[in-house]
C-alpha positions, 0 to 999 in steps of 0.5 A: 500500500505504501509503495503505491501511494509513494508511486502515485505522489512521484507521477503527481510531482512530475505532472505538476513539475512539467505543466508550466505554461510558457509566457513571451514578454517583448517590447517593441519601439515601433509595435510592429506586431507581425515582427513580435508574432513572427518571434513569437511563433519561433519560440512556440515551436521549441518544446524545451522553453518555459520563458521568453523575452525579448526587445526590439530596438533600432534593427537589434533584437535581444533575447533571452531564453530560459529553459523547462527544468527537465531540459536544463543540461541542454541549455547550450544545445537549445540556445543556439538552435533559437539563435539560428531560428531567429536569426533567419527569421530576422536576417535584417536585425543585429540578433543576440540570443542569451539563456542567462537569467540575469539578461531575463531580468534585465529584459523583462525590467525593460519591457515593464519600464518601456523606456524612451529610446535614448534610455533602451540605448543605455539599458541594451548597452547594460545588458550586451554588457552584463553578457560578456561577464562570467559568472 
């Protein structure tokens, strides 16, 4: 009896573990909305993500990515594959794509500040910063 009731709450966790929703946040200068859908739709395909942000700024795109937990030890793997995605869905665009929680909170403070354009410039200036150190 034990050993069933011990099986059951393991599935349970699972389950409940693996039924997070994905949510997109993105911020866009000009609100180009096919160009957040395009975006969008390149995220929605890939299995493995839990989150998403991204920023649109001045022909740049930066986005971050942050994987499900049962996918974490391809996190490298599943960053690059994104990157390529959108980097041919965006060929006209200075793309950087991060799987670094630090740029995700950086992100996401852009997209719930919506800056002017002079204080995004300083903001991904901070964040192609924030990349290039190591943790």
């Amino acid at each position: 009896m034990m050993k069933k009731l011990w099986i059951i709450s393991l599935i349970l966790l699972g389950v409940a573990g693996c039924s997070e929703e994905f949510k997109v946040s993105t911020y866009h200068v000009d609100d180009d909305q096919q160009e957040i859908e395009t975006l969008t739709k390149v995220f929605k395909d890939n299995q493995n993500l839990s989150e998403a942000a991204a920023v649109f700024f001045d022909h740049q795109l930066v986005v971050s990515v942050q994987v499900q937990q049962m996918s974490k030890f391809k996190k490298e793997k599943i960053r690059k594959s994104i990157e390529k995605k959108v980097k041919s869905a965006f060929p006209d665009h200075d793309v950087y794509v991060s799987s670094d929680l630090k740029i995700t909170w950086e992100l996401k403070k852009i997209i719930d500040e919506q800056p002017t354009t002079d204080e995004l410039k300083k903001d991904l200036k901070k964040v192609k910063a924030l990349a290039k150190e190591e943790t």
